[in-house]
N, C-alpha and C positions, 0 to 999 in steps of 0.2 A: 842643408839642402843638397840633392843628390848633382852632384858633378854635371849629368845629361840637364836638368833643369836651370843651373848658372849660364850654361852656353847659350839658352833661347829665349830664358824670360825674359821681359825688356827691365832694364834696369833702374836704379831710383825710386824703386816701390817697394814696399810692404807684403810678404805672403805669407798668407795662414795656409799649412798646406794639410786637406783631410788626408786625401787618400792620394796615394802614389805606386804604380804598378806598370815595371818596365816588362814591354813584351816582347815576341821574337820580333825578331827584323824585317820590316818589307823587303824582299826582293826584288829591282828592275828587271827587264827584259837584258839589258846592261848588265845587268851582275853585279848593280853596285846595292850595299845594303843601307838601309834607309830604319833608322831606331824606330820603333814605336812606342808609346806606354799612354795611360789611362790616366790622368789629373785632376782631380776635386779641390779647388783651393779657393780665398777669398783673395781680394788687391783690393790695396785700399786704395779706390776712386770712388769717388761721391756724387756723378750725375753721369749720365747716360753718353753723352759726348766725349767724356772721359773715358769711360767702357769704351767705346768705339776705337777712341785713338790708340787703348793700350791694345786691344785688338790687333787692329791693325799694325800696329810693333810688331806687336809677338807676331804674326803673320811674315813678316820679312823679316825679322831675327831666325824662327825656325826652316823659311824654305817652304812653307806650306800655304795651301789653299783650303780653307775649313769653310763651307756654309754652313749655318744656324739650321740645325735637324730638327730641335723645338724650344718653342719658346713660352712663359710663363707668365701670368700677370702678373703685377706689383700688389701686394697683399699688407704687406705694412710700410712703418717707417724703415727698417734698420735693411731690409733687402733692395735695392733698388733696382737692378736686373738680374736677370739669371735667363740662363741661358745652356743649349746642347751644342755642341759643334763637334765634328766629325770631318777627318782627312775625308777629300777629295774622292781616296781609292779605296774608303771603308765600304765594308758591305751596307751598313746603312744608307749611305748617301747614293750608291750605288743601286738596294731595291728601290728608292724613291724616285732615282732618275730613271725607272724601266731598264735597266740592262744598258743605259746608252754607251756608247761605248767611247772612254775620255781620252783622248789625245794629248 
């Protein structure tokens, strides 16, 4: 597991990880740099509560604020959420909130 993903995932769990793709660094206004990178992986939690909670880790493990960009219905047994989330200060979350400007 790459060194950046030990420091945030929350720990005690299981990851499959697909895809892994570290980007350049966000820059503050600060000058301070901020890692980015792209993640496809499974955790093994089993109901939707559980997705939340590890969420919510990983959310205060990493420093970030990610809202759910989109979401997906439940289709079979073996998936049981799935889900998009996107920093804060991506462009995505950013065309969806109109340009607002985040403090």
């Amino acid at each position: 597991m790459p060194e950046l993903l030990k420091l945030i995932l929350p720990q005690n769990h299981t990851y499959l990880i697909e895809k892994f793709s570290e980007l350049l660094s966000y820059v503050t206004s600060e000058n301070f740099a901020i890692p980015q990178f792209e993640l496809d992986a499974f955790v093994d939690v089993n109901d939707k509560e559980k997705a939340h909670e590890w969420f919510l880790e990983f959310e205060s493990r990493s420093k970030t604020t990610m809202p759910q960009t989109k979401g997906y219905k439940i289709k079979g047994k073996q998936v049981i959420l799935r889900e998009n989330r996107h920093c804060i200060h991506s462009n995505k979350v950013k065309k969806k909130q109109g340009g607002r400007v985040v403090k």
